[in-house]
N, C-alpha and C positions, 0 to 999 in steps of 0.2 A: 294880409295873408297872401299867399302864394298864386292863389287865384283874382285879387285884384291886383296884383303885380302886374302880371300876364297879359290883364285886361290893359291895363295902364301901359305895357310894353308896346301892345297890338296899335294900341292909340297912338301913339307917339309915334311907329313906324309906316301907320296912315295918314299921318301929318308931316311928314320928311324929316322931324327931328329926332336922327339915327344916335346921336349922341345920349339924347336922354335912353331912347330905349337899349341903349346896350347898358348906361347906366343901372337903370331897373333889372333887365337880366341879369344882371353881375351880382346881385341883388338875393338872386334866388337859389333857393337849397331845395330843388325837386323831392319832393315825399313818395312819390309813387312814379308808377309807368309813365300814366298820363301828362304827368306834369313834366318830368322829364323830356318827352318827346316835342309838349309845343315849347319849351327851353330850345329843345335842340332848332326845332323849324324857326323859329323867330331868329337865332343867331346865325342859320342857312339864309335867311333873307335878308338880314342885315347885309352881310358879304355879298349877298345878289346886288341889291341896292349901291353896294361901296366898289364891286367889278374886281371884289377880290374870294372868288371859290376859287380853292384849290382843289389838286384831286383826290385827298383826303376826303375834302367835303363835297366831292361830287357821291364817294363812296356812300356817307353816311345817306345823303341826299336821297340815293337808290334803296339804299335797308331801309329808312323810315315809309318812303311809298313803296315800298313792299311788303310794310305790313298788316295787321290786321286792325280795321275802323275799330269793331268791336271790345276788341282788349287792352289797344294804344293807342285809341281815341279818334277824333277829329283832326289832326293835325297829321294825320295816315293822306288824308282827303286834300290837305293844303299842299301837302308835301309834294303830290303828285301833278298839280296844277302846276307849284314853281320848277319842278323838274321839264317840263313839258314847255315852260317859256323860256327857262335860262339853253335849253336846248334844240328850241324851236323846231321839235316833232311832236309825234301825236303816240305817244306811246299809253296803250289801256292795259294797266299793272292789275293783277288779278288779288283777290285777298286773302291773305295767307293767314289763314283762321285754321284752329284744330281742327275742323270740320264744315263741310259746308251747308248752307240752311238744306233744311227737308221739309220738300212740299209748300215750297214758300213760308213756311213758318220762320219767324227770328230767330236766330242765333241765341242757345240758352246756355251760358257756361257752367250752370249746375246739372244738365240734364247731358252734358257730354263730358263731365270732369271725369269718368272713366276712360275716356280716349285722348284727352288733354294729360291726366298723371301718370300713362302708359310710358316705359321707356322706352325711345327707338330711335337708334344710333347706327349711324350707316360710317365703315372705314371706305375711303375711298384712295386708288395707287394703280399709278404711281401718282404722286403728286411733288412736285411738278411732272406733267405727262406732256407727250407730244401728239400723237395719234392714236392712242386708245386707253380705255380710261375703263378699272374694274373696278365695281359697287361690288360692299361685301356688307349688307345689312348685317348687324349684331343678332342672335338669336332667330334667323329665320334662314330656312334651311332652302326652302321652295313656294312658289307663287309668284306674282308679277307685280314687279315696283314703275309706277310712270317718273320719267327724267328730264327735267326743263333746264337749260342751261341759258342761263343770257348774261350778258358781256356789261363791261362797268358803267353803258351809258342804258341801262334795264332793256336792250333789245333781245327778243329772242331769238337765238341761236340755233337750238335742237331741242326738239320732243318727240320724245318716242317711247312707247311704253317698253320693259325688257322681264322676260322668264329671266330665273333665279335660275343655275341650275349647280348643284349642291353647293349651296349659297352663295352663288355669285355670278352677278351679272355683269356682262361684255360689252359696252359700245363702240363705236368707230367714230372718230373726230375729223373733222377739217376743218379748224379755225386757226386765227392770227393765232400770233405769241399775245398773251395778256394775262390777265386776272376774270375770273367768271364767276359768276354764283350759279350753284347746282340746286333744284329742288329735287328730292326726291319723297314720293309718295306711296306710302304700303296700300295696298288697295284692298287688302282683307279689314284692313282697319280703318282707312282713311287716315290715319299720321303722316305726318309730314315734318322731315326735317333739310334747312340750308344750310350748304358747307360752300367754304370757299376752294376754286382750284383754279390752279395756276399754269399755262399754257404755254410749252418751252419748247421749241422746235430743234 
């Protein structure tokens, strides 16, 4: 099955024979989130290991350790180790879960599927922007959204929390030309969604 694949992949790529383990991954038809993700980490490390990431797979590299342990597994946790050696910094990626524990209790995704099946969609423009950039959350008129912007190699850029004001919020930019990932957080709810936006001077 699927998960002595994986087993068998991780083996082979702790014994340097990259060959077998990409044979095994090639192998596999991911069923779920999980499975998918350590697929995806295991073929980011192969390419580590062979000195061919591209920056495609730097991309992926960053959304995988950017997401949540909880929902997309263990391989959130590896993801962020290999990022952190193929790039030799110390970057601490926060975890982008529907919500975050309360009161030190674990993360229960029955006991928050009301805030996980919530929709919340943010238009963001211009896109491509140069120096200012409007959030225009869907369906929320007023209140304060927080906005974390970091660059394709997961550093943070800008955070700042921003008022709505008849729904929409303003910030001011100075960064390169590039590609960024925006989080943005409703704070009456805690939702959270990432968009990509693209920086054109």
């Amino acid at each position: 099955n699927n998960t002595e694949a994986l087993i068998a992949a991780e083996e082979a790529l702790a014994d340097g024979n990259n060959n077998t383990a990409q044979n095994k991954l090639s192998f596999i038809t991911a069923q779920n989130n999980i499975e998918n993700n350590y697929k995806t980490f295991y073929n980011l490390y192969l390419k580590y290991t062979t000195d061919t990431i591209t920056g495609s797979d730097s991309l992926e590299l960053v959304q995988l350790a950017n997401g949540c342990p909880f929902t997309d597994g263990p391989a959130v946790y590896q993801a962020r180790a290999l990022y952190n050696v193929v790039y030799s910094t110390v970057v601490v990626f926060e975890d982008d879960c529907p919500t975050e524990p309360n009161n030190g209790r674990v993360w229960n995704k029955e006991e928050n599927s009301n805030i996980e099946n919530k929709d919340f969609d943010v238009l963001l423009y211009p896109n491509p922007a140069s120096d200012e950039l409007f959030i225009a959350p869907f369906e929320l008129q007023k209140g304060e959204i927080a906005v974390e912007i970091r660059d394709m190699n997961g550093k943070l850029v800008y955070k700042e929390n921003t008022n709505l004001s008849e729904g929409v919020g303003q910030i001011k930019l100075n960064v390169s030309n590039g590609v960024y990932f925006v989080k943005i957080t409703n704070f009456s709810t805690q939702q959270c969604i990432n968009k990509k936006l693209v920086i054109q001077q």
